[in-house]
C-alpha positions as CSV (number, residue, x, y, z in Angstrom):
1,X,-53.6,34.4,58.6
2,X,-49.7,34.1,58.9
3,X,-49.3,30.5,58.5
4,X,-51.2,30.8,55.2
5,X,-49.1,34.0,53.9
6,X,-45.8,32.2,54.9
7,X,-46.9,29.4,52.6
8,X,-48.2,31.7,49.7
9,X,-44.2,33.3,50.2
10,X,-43.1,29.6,50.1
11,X,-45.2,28.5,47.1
12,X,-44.2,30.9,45.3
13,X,-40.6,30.6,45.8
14,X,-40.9,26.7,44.7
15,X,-42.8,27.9,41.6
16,X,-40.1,30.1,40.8
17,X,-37.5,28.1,41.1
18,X,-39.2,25.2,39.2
19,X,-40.0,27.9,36.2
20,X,-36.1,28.8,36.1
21,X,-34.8,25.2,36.3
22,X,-37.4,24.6,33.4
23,X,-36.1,27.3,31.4
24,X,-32.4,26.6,32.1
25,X,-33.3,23.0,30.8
26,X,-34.8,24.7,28.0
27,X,-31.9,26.7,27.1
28,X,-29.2,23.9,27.7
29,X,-31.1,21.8,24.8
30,X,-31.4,24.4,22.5
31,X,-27.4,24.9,23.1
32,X,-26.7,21.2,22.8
33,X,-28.5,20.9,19.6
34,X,-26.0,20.8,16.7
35,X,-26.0,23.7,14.3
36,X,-27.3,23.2,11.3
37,X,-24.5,24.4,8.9
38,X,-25.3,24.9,4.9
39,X,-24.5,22.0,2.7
40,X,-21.5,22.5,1.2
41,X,-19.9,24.3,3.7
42,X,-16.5,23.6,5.6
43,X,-18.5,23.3,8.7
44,X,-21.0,20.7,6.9
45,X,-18.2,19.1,5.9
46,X,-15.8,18.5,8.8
47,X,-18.5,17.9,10.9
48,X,-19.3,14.8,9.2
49,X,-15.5,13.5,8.7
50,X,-15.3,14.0,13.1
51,X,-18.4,12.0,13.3
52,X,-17.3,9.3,10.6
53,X,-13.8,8.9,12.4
54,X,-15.2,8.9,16.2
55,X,-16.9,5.9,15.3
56,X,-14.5,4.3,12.6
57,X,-11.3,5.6,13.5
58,X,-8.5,3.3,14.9
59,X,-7.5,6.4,17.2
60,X,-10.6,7.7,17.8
61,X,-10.2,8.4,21.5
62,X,-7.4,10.7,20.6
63,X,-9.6,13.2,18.7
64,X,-9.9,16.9,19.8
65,X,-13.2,17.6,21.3
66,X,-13.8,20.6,19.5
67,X,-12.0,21.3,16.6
68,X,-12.3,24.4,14.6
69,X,-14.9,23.1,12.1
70,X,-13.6,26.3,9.5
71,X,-10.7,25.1,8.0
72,X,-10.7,23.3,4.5
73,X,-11.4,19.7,4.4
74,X,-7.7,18.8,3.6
75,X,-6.5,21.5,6.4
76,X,-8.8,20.1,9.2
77,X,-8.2,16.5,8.5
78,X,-4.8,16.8,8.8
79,X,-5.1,18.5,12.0
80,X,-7.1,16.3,13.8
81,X,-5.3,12.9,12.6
82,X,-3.0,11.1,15.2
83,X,0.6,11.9,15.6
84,X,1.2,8.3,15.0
85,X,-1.0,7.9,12.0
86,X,1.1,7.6,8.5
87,X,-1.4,7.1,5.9
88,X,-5.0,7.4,6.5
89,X,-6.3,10.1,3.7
90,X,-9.2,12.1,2.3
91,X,-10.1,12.7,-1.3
92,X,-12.5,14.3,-3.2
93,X,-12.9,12.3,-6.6
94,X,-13.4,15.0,-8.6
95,X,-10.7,17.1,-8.0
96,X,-7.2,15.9,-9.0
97,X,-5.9,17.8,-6.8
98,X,-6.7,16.0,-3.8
99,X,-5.4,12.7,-5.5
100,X,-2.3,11.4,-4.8
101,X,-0.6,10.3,-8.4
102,X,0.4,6.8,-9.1
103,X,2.4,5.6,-12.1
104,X,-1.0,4.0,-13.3
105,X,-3.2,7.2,-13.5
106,X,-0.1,9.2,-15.3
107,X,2.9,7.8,-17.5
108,X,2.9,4.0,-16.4
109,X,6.8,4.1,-15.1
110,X,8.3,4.3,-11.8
111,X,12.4,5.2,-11.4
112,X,15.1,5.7,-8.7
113,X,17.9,8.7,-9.0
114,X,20.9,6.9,-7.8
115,X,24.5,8.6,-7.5
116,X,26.6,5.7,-8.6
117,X,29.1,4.1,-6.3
118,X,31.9,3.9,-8.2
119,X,31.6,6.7,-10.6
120,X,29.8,9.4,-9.1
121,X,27.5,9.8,-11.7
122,X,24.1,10.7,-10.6
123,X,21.1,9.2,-12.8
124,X,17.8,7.7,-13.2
125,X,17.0,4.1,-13.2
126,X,14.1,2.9,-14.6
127,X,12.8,0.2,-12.2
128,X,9.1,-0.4,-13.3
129,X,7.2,-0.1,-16.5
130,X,3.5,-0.9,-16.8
131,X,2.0,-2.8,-20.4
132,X,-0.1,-0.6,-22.6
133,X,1.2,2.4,-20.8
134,X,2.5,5.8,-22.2
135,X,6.1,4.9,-21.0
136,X,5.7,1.0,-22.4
137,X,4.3,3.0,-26.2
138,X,7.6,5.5,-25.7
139,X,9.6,2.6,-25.7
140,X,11.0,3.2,-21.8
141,X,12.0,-0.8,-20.5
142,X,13.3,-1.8,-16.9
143,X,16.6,-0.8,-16.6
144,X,16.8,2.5,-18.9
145,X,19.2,5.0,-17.6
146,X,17.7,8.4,-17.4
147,X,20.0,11.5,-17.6
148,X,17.6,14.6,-17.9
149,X,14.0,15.3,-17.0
150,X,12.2,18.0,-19.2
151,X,15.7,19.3,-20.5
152,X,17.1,19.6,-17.2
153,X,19.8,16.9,-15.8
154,X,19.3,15.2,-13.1
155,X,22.1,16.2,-10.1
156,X,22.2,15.4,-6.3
157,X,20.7,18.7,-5.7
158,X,17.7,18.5,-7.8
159,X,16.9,15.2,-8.1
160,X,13.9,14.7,-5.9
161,X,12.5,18.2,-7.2
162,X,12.7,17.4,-10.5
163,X,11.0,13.5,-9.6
164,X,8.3,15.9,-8.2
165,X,8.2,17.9,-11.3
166,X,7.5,14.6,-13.4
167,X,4.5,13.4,-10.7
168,X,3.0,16.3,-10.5
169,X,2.9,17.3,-14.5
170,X,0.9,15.7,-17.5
171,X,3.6,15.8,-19.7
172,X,7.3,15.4,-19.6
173,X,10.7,14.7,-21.4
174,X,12.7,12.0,-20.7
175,X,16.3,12.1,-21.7
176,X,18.0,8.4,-21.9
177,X,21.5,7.9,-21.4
178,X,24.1,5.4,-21.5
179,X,27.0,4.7,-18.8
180,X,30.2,5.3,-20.9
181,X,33.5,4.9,-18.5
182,X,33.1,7.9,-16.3
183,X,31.1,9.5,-18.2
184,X,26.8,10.1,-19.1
185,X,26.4,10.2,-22.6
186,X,22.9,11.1,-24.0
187,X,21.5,8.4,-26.9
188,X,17.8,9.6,-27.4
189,X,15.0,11.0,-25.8
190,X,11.0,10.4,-25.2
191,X,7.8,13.0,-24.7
192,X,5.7,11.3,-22.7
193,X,1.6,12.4,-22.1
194,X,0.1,11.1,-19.1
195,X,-3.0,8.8,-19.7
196,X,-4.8,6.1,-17.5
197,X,-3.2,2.4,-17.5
198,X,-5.1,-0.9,-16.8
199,X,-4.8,-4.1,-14.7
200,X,-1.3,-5.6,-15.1
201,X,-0.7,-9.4,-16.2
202,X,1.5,-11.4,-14.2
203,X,4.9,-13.0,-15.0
204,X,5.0,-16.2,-14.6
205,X,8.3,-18.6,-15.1
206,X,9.0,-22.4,-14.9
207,X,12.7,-23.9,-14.7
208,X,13.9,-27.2,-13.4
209,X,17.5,-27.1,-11.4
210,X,19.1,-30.1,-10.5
211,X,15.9,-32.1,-10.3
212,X,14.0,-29.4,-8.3
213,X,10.6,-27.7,-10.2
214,X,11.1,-24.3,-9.3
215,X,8.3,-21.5,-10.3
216,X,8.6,-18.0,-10.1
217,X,5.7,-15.5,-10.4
218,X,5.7,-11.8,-10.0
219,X,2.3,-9.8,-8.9
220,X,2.0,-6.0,-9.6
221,X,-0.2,-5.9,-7.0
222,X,-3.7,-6.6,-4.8
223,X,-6.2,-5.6,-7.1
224,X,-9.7,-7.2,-7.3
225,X,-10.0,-10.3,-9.2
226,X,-6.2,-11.3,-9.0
227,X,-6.5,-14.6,-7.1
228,X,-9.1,-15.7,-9.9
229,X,-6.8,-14.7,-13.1
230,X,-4.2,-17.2,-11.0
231,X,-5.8,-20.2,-11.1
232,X,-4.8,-21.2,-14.7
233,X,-1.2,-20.2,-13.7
234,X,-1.4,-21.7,-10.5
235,X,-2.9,-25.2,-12.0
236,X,-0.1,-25.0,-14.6
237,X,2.4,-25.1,-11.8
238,X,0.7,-27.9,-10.2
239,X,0.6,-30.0,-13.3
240,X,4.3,-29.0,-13.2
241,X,5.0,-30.5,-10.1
242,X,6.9,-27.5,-8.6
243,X,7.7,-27.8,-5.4
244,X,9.6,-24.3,-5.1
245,X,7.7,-20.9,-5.2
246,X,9.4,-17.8,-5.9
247,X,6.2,-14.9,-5.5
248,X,8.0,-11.6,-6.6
249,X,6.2,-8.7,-4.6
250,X,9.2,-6.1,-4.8
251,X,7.1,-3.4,-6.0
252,X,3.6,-4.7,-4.7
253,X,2.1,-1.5,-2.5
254,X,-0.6,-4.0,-2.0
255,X,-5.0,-3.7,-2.5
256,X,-7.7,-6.0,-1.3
257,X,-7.3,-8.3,1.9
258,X,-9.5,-10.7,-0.3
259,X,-6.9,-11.3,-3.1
260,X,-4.3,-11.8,-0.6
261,X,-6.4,-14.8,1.4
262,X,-6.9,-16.1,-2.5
263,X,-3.5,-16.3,-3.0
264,X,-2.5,-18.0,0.3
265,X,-5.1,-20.3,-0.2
266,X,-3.1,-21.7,-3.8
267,X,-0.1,-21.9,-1.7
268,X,0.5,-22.8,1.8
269,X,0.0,-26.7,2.9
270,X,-2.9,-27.9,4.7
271,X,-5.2,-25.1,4.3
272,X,-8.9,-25.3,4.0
273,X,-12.0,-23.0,4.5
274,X,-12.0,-22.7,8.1
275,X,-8.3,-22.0,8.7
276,X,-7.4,-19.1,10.6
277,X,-6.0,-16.2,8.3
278,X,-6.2,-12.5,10.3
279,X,-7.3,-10.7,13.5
280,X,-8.7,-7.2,12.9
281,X,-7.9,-5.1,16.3
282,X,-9.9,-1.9,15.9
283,X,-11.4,0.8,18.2
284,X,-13.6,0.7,21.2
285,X,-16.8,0.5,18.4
286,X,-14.8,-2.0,16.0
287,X,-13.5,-4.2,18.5
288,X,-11.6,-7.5,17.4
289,X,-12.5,-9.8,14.9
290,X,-10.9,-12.9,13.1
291,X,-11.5,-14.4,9.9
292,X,-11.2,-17.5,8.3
293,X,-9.1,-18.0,5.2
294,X,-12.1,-18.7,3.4
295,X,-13.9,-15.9,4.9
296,X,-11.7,-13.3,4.1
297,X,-11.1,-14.7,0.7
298,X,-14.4,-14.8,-0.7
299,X,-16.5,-12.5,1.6
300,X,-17.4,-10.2,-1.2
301,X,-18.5,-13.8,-3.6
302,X,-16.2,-12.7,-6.2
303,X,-14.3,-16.0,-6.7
304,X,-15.1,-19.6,-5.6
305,X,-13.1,-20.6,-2.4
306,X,-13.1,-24.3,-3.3
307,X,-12.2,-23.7,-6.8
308,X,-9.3,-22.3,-5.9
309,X,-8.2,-24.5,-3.1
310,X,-8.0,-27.2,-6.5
311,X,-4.9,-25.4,-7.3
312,X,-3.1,-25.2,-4.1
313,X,0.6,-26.6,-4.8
314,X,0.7,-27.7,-0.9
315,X,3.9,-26.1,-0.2
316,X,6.5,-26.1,3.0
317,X,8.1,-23.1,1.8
318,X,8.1,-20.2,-0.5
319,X,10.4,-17.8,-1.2
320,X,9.0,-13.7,-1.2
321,X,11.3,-11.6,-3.4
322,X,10.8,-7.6,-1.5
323,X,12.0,-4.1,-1.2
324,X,10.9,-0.9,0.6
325,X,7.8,-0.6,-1.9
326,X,7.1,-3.9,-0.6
327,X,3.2,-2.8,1.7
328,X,0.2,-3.6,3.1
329,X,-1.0,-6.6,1.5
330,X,2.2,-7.9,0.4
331,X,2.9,-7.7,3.9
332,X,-0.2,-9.5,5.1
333,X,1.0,-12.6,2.7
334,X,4.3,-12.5,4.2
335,X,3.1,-12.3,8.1
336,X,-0.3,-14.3,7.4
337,X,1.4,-17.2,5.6
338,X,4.4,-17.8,8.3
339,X,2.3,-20.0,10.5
340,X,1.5,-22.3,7.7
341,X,4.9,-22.4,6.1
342,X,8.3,-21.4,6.0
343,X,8.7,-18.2,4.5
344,X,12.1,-16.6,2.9
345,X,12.1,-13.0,2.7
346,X,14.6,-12.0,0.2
347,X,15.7,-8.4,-0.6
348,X,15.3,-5.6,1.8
349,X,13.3,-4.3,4.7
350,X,9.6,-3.9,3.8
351,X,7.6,-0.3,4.2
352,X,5.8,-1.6,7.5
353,X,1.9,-1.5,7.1
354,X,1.0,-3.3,9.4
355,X,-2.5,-1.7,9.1
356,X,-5.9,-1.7,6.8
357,X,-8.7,0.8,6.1
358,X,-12.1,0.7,4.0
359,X,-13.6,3.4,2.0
360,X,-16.2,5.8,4.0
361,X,-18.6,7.8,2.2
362,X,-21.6,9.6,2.6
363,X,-24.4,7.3,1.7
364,X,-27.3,9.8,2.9
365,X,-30.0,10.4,0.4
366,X,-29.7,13.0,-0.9
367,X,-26.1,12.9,-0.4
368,X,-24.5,15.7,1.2
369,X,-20.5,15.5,1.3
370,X,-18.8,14.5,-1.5
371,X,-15.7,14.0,0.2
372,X,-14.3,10.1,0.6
373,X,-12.4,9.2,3.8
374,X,-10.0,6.4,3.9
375,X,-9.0,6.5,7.4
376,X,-7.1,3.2,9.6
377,X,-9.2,1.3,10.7
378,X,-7.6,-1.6,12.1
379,X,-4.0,-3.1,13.2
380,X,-3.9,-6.5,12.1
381,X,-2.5,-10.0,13.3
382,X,-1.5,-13.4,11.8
383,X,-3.5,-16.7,13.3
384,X,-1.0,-16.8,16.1
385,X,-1.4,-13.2,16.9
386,X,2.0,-12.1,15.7
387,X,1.7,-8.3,13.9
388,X,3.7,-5.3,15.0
389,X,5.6,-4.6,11.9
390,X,5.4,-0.9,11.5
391,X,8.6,-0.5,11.2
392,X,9.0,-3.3,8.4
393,X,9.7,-7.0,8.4
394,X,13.3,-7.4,8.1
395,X,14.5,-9.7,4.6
396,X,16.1,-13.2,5.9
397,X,18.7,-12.8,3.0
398,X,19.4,-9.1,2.4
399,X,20.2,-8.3,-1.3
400,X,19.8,-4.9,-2.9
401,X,19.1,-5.4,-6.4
402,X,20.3,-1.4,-7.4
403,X,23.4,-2.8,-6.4
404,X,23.6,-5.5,-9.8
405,X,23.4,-3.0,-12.2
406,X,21.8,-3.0,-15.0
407,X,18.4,-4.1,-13.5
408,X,17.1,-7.5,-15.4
409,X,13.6,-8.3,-16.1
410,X,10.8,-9.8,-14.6
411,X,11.3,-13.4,-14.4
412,X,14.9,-13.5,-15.5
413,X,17.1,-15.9,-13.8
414,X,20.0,-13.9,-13.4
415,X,18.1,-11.2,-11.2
416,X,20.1,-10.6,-8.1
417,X,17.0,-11.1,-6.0
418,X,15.9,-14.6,-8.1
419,X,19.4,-15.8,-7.9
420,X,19.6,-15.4,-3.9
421,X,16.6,-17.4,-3.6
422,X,18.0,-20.1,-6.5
423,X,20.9,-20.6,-4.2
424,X,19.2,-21.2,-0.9
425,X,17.6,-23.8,-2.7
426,X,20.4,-25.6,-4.0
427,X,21.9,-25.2,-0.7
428,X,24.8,-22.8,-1.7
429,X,25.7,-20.1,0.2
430,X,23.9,-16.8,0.0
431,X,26.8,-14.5,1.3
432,X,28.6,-14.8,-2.3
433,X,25.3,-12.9,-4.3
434,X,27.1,-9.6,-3.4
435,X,30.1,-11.0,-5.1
436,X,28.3,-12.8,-8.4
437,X,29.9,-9.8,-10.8
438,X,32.9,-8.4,-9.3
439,X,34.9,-10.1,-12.1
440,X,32.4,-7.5,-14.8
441,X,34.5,-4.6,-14.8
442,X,31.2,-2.5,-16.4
443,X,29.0,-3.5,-13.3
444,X,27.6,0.0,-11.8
445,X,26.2,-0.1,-8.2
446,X,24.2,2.1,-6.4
447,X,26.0,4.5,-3.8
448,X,23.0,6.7,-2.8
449,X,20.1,6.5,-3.7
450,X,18.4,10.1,-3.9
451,X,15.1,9.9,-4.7
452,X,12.4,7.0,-5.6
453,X,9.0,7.4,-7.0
454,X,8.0,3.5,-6.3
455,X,8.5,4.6,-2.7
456,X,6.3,7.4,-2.8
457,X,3.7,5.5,-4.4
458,X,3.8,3.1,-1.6
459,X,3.6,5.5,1.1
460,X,-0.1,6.6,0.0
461,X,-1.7,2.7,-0.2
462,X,-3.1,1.1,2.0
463,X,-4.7,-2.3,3.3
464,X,-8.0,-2.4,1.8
465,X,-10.5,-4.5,3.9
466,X,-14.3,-4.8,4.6
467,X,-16.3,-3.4,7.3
């Protein structure tokens, strides 16, 4: 009888044992399930930007592994991005106030406050100013001086305040001034309502110099469709027999990956289809790819990659006019094309995105976040590996064009920036183009320059690539 009550103890023992384990199991499911937070809520929300970025995000091992899921959208994202990331973003379409403004969603004008060198007089320059714009219909042109914003004038203390004032308003007064000896003088003035401004044509320019076809053409930026609106202009220059390409990008913040590859493809000699273009390097889900310069051209069939190739001007060289608004795909053209070609950087250091992202929404049905994420995605590389530029690709022939004052336009010869590369082509020396006007005792020259709203532009684009 006591063997078989010592085994009724140990049975039930086991039994009890396997019961608790069972219900611990139990329990440790039910606490590993994920809460099911109310759509619409911060919760709902953030929950599904940590999932998006653990599986997008270039620096997705760095993320915290619980992060308060409370906070705003905005708050949280910002919280949780890497230390070393400069322009991933979040938007909700909607609301304006999530949106970074550009020149092209409010008055169609970009301007740096300067403090003049040899005057001290602080004022705007107008540096940019769209077509079909409310700036271009207020009669603002490249190279206006500005001397007051909404009644105010513009000093060293307040000149980036009152550059944020103009961003972040929908309407504003622009006082225009003249440079009179030592002195600002006031001639007239413009109200300006923001409103939505379209696609921008490029500037395109033929001149012959000593025997050598030289073309200039200057490219607002990456948007879609670009490479295909070239090929007239490029097939003009062909029939031109140019031999000498001068691609203006000083105030390109760049766009689609695609135009870029479009517009190498009408360019650099001995390209076809199957020629290496980029290296994608993402994270531990993304891995590394390479494309083909037809393949990232036309992987989204929106132009014909053998079309274009019919235009390429099979060139040895070209010459790249840029400044510090000069990003992300303008920056791809100059790193991508440099195994192909020799390529002249002319102007100043470039913003340094070296770096591309694509659009991530919620594509559920029924969709439950309406929040998009534009997070980095990738670091990117040139056909013989060479990236790295975050910190900006330095210009081969430095030139400052704020320092030529007053600024010329678009496809004028006599711009600082066009001249430098017109006399490394003739062979002349590039050290005298910061000497071309000392003789012009009305020439003004940037000393400072205080605030710039092309630059802040810049700093919120991006690469734009597919996934």
């Amino acid at each position: 009888m006591q063997p078989f009550f010592n085994f009724y103890k140990q049975s039930r023992y086991v039994l009890i044992c396997l019961i608790s384990i069972l219900l611990l199991q139990i329990s440790c499911k039910k606490d590993d399930t994920p809460p099911n937070y109310p759509i619409g809520s911060n919760e709902n929300i953030n929950t599904w930007i940590l999932d998006s970025l653990k599986r997008y995000y270039y620096w997705s091992d760095g993320l915290p592994a619980k992060p308060g899921l409370n906070r705003a959208p905005l708050n949280f994202f910002s919280a949780i991005r890497n230390l070393n990331d400069r322009f991933s973003y979040i938007l909700l379409p909607d609301d304006p106030s999530t949106v970074t403004p550009t020149n092209k969603s409010q008055y169609g004008f970009d301007y740096t406050t300067i403090k003049e060198k040899n005057t001290g007089l602080v004022f705007g320059v107008v540096k940019l100013v769209l077509n079909d714009s409310p700036a271009s219909r207020s009669g603002l042109k490249r190279g206006d001086y500005i001397s007051k914003i909404n009644g105010k004038t513009i000093t060293q203390e307040n000149a980036a305040a009152l550059q944020q004032e103009l961003l972040s308003g929908t309407q504003v007064k622009i006082t225009f001034a003249e440079v009179n000896g030592n002195e600002l003088k006031d001639i007239g003035s413009a109200e300006l309502t923001a409103g939505f401004t379209f696609e921008q044509p490029s500037v395109s320019n033929i001149t012959n110099s000593n025997g050598t076809k030289i073309a200039y053409l200057y490219i607002y930026d990456f948007s879609a469709g670009l490479a295909t609106s070239l090929y007239n202009t490029f097939m003009g220059f062909k029939n031109a027999g140019i031999t000498e390409l001068i691609l203006d990008l000083r105030y390109n913040s760049g766009g689609q990956v695609a135009e870029a590859a479009g517009l190498c493809t009408m360019i650099a000699s001995g390209v076809n289809y199957t020629t290496p273009f980029i290296t994608y390097k993402g994270n531990k889900n993304g891995g590394t790819r390479s494309e083909s310069l037809g393949d990232a051209a036309s992987f989204d069939h929106t132009l014909n990659f053998n079309t274009l190739l019919q235009s390429n001007l099979n060139l040895k060289r070209v010459f790249i006019l840029g400044t510090g608004a000069t990003a992300s795909a303008s920056e791809v053209m100059i790193n991508n094309l440099k195994p192909y070609l020799q390529v002249v950087l002319i102007g100043e250091k470039t913003r340094g995105k070296d770096e591309a992202s694509f659009k991530i929404y919620d594509a559920r049905i029924p969709k439950q976040v309406e929040w998009e994420m534009h997070p980095i995605v990738y670091k990117l590389f040139n056909a013989t590996g060479n990236g790295g530029y975050s910190a900006g690709i330095d210009p081969d022939i430095g030139v400052t064009e704020l320092n030529d004052l007053p600024l010329q336009p678009f496809g004028a010869w006599e711009d600082p920036l066009v001249k430098a590369a017109l006399y490394r082509i003739s062979g002349k020396n590039t050290l005298a183009i910061s000497h071309l006007k000392e003789s012009n005792k009305m020439s003004l020259a940037a000393g400072n320059v205080l605030a710039d709203s092309r630059i802040l532009t810049t700093s919120a684009s991006t690469v734009i690539t597919h996934r």
